[in-house]
C-alpha atoms as a printed R data frame, in Angstrom:
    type eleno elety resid chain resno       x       y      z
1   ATOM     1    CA   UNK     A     1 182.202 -52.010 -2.986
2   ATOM     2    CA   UNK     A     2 181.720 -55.037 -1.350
3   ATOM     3    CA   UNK     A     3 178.535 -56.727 -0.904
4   ATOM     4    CA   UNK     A     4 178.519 -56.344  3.032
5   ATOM     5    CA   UNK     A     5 178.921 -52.810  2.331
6   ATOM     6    CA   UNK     A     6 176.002 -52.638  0.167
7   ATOM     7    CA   UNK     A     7 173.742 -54.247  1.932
8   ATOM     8    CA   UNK     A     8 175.068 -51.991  5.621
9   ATOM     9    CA   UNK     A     9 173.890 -48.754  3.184
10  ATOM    10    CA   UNK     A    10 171.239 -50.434  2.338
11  ATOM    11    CA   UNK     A    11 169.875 -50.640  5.914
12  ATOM    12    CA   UNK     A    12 170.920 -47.081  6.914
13  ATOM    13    CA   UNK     A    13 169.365 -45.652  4.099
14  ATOM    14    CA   UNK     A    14 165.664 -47.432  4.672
15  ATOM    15    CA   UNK     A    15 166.123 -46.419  8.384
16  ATOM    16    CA   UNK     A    16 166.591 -42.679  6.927
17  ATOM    17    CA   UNK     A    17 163.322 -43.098  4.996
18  ATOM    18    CA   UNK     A    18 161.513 -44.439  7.519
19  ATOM    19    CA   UNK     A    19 162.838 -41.738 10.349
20  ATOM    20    CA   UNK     A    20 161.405 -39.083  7.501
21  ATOM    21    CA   UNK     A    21 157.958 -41.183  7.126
22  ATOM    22    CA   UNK     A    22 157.441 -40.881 10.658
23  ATOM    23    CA   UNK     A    23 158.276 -37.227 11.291
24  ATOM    24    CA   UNK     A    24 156.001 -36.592  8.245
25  ATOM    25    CA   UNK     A    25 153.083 -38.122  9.370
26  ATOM    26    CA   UNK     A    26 153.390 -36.533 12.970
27  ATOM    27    CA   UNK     A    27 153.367 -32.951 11.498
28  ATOM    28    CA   UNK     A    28 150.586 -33.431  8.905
29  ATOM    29    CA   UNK     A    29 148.161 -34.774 11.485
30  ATOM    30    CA   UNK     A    30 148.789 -31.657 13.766
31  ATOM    31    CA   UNK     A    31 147.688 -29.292 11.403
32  ATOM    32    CA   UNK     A    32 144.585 -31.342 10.779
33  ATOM    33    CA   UNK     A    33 143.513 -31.666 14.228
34  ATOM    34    CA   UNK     A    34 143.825 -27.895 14.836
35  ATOM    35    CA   UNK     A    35 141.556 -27.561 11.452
36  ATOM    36    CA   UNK     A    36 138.866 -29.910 12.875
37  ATOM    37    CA   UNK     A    37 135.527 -27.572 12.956
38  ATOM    38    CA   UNK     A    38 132.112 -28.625 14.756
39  ATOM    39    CA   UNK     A    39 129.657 -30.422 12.603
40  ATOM    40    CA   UNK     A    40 126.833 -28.409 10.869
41  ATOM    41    CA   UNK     A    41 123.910 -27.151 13.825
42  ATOM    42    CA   UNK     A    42 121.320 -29.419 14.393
43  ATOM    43    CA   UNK     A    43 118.440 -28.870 13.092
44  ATOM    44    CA   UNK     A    44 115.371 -27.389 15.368
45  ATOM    45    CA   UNK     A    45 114.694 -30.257 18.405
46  ATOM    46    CA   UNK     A    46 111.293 -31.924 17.468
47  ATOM    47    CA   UNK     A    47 109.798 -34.603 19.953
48  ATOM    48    CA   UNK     A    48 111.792 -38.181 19.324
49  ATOM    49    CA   UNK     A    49 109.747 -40.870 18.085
50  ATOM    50    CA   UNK     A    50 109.321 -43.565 20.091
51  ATOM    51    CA   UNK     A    51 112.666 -45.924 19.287
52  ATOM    52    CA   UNK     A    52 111.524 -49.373 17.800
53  ATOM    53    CA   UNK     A    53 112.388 -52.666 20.230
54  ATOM    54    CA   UNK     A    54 115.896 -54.161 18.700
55  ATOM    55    CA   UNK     A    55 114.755 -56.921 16.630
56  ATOM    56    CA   UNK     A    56 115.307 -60.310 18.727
57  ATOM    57    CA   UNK     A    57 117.994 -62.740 17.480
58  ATOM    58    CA   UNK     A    58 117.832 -65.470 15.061
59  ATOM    59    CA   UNK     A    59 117.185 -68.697 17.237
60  ATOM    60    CA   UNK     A    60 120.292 -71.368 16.747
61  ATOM    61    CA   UNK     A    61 119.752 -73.845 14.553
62  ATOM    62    CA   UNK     A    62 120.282 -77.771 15.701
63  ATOM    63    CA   UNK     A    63 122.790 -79.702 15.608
64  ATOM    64    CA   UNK     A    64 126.665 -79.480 15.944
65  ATOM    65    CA   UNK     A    65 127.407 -78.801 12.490
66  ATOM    66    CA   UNK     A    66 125.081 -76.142 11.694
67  ATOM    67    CA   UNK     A    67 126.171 -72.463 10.398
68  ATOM    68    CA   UNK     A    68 126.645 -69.395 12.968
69  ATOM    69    CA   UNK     A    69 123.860 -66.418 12.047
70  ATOM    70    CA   UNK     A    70 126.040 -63.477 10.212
71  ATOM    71    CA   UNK     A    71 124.949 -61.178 13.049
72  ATOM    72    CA   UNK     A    72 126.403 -57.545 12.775
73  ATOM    73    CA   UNK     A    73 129.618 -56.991 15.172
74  ATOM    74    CA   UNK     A    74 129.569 -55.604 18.197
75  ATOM    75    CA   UNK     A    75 129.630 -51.784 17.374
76  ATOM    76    CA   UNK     A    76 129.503 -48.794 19.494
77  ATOM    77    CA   UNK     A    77 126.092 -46.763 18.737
78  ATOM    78    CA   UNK     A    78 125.885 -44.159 17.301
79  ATOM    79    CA   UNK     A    79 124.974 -40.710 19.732
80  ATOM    80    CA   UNK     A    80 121.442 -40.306 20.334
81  ATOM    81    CA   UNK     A    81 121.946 -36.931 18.981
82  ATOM    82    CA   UNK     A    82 122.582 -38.450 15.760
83  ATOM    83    CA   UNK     A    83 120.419 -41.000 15.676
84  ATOM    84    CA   UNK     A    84 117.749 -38.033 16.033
85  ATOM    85    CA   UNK     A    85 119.012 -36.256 13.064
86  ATOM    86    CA   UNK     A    86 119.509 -39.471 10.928
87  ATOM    87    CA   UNK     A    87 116.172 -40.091 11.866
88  ATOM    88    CA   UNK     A    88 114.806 -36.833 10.260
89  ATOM    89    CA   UNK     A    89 116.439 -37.129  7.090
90  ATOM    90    CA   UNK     A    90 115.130 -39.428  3.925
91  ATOM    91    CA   UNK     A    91 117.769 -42.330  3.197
92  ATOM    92    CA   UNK     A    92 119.086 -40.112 -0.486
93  ATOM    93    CA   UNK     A    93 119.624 -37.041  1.245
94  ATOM    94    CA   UNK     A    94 121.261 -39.166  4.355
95  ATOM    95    CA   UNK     A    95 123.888 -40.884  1.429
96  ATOM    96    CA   UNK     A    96 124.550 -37.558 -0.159
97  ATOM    97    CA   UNK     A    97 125.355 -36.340  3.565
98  ATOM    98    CA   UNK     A    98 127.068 -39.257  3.989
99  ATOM    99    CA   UNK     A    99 129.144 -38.849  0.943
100 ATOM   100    CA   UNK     A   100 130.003 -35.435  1.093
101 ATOM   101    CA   UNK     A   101 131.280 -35.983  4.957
102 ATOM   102    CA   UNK     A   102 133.455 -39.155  4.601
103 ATOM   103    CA   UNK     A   103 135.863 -37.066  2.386
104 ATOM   104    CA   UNK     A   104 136.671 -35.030  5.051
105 ATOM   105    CA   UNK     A   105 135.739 -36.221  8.609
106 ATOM   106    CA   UNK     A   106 136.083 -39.800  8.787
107 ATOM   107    CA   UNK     A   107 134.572 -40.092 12.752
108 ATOM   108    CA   UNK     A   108 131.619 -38.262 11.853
109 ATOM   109    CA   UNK     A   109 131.380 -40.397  8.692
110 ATOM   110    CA   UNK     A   110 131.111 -43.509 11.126
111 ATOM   111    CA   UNK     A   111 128.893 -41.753 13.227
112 ATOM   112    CA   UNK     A   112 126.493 -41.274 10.381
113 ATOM   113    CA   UNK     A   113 126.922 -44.471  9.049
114 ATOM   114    CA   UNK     A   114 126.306 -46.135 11.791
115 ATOM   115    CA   UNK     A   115 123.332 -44.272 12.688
116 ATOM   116    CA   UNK     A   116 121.685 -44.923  8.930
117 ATOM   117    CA   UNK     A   117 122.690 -48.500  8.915
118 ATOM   118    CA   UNK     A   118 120.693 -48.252 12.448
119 ATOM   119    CA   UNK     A   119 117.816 -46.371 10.407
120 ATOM   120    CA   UNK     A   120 117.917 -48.309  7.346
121 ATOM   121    CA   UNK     A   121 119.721 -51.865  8.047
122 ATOM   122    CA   UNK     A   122 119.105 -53.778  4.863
123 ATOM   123    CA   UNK     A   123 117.953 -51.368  2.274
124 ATOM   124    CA   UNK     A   124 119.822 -51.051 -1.127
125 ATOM   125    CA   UNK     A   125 121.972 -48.318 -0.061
126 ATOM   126    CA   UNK     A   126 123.193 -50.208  2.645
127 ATOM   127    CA   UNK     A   127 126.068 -52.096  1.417
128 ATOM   128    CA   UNK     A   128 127.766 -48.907  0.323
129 ATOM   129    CA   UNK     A   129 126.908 -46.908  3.598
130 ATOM   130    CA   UNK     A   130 128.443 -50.214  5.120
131 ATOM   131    CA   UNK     A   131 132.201 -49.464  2.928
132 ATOM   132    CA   UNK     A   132 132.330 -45.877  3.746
133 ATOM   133    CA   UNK     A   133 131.498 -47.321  7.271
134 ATOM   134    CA   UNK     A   134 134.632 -49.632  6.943
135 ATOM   135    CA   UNK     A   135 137.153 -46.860  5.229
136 ATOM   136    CA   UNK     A   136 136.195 -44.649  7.771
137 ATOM   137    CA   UNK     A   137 137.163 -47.028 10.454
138 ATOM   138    CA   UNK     A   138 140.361 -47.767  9.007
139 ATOM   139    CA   UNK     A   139 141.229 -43.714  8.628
140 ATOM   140    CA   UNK     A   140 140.960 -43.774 12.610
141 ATOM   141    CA   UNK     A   141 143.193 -46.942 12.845
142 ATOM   142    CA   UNK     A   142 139.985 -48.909 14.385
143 ATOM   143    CA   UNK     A   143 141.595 -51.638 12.099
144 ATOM   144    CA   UNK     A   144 139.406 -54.646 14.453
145 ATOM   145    CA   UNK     A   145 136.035 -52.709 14.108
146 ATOM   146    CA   UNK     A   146 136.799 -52.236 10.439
147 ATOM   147    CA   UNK     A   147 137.575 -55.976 10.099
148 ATOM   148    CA   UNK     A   148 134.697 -56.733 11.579
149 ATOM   149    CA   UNK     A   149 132.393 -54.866 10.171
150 ATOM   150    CA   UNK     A   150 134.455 -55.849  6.497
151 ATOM   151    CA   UNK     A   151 133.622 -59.921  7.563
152 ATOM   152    CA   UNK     A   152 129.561 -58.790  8.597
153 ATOM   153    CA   UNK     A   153 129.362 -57.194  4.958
154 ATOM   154    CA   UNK     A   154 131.311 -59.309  2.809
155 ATOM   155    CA   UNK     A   155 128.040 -62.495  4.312
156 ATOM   156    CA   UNK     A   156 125.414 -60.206  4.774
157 ATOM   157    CA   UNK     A   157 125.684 -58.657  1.097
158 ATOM   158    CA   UNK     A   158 127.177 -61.028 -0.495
159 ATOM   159    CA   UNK     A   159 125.976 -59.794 -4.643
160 ATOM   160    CA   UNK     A   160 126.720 -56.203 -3.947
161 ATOM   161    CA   UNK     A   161 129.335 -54.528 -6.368
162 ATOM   162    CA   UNK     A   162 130.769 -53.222 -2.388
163 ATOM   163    CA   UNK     A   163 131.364 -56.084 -1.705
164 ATOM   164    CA   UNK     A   164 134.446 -56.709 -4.199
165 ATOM   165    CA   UNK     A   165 135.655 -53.531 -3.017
166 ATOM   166    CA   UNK     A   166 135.831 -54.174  0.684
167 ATOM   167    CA   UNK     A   167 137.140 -57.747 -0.429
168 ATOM   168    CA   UNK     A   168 139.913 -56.061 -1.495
169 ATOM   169    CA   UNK     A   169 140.343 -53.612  0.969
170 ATOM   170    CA   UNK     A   170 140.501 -55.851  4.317
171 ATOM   171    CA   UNK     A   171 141.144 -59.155  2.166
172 ATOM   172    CA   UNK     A   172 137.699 -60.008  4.303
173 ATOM   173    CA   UNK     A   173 135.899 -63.088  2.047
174 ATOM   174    CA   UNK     A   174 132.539 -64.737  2.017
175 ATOM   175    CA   UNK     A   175 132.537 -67.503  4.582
176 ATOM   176    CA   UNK     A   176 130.563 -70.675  2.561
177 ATOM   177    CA   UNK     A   177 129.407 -73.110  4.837
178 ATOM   178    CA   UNK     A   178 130.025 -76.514  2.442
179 ATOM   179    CA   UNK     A   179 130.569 -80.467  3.782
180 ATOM   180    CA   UNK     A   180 130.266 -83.569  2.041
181 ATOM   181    CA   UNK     A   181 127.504 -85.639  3.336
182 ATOM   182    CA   UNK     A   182 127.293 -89.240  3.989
183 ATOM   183    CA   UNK     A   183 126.540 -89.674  0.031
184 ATOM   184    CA   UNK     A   184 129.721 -88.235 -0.569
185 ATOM   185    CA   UNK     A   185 128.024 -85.004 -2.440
186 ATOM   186    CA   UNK     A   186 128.840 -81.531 -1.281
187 ATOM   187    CA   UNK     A   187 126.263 -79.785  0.942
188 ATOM   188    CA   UNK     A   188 125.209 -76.130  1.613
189 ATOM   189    CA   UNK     A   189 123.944 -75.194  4.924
């Protein structure tokens, strides 16, 4: 057998495989969508608290070298309905929710975690809320949203033990803002 020959089998057969990917794929997401189920009821309505004013944005520092805030990417919010229930719950039983949902339903994990990192933006459980956040994403092929939200993480927690995990996830990586300055030394700003 000839080289040319190999390599003509070669092709055919990795078209075959990829024919059978695809026709996989589309019949195991059918069956999934027709298993879909409505999320747990609500719990009884109580009046809302009055929402908290968004907190106002970092002013800019001077000067044409200086660093860009790390301000969290431009995100679609989370339902008022859910904000309500996040709202309700403590931030433990929130992460166990959390948890238990983003094995399963990976747009009502982002609604969630979206919501808690609304509730609860920098606490300690944030940086892991923030992964399933970004796994989620990717599940539902939002692969920019889950980029983005991989680069706000990777900067905003930058010590977190999630951190190395989204890192090698999305291949996202700490941005570190270094020059030399005029005494030839290496600056961080």
């Amino acid at each position: 057998m000839t080289s040319r020959a190999r390599l003509i089998g070669t092709a055919i057969g990795a078209l075959i495989l990829a024919g059978v990917i695809v026709v996989w794929n589309a019949r195991r997401e059918e069956p999934e969508a027709a298993v879909k189920t409505e999320p747990p009821p609500a719990p009884p309505q109580q009046a809302p608290a009055a929402p908290a004013p968004p907190p106002a944005p970092p002013a800019p520092a001077a000067g044409p070298a200086a660093a860009a805030p790390n301000l969290a990417p431009d995100a679609a919010a989370p339902s008022a309905k859910m904000q309500q229930i996040v709202s309700r719950m403590g931030e433990a039983v929130l992460m166990a929710r959390l948890r238990e949902v983003a094995k399963t339903d990976s747009a009502q994990a982002i609604e969630i975690a979206r919501a808690g990192n609304k509730q609860y933006p920098d606490s300690p459980e944030a940086p892991e809320r923030t992964a399933i956040l970004i796994h989620a994403l990717v599940t539902q092929n939002k692969l920019s949203e889950g980029r983005a939200e991989a680069e706000y993480m990777v900067n905003h927690y930058p010590d977190s033990s999630w951190v190395r995990d989204i890192e090698g996830f999305t291949g996202a990586h700490r941005h570190r803002n270094i020059r030399v300055n005029d005494a030839g030394q290496l600056e961080y700003y």
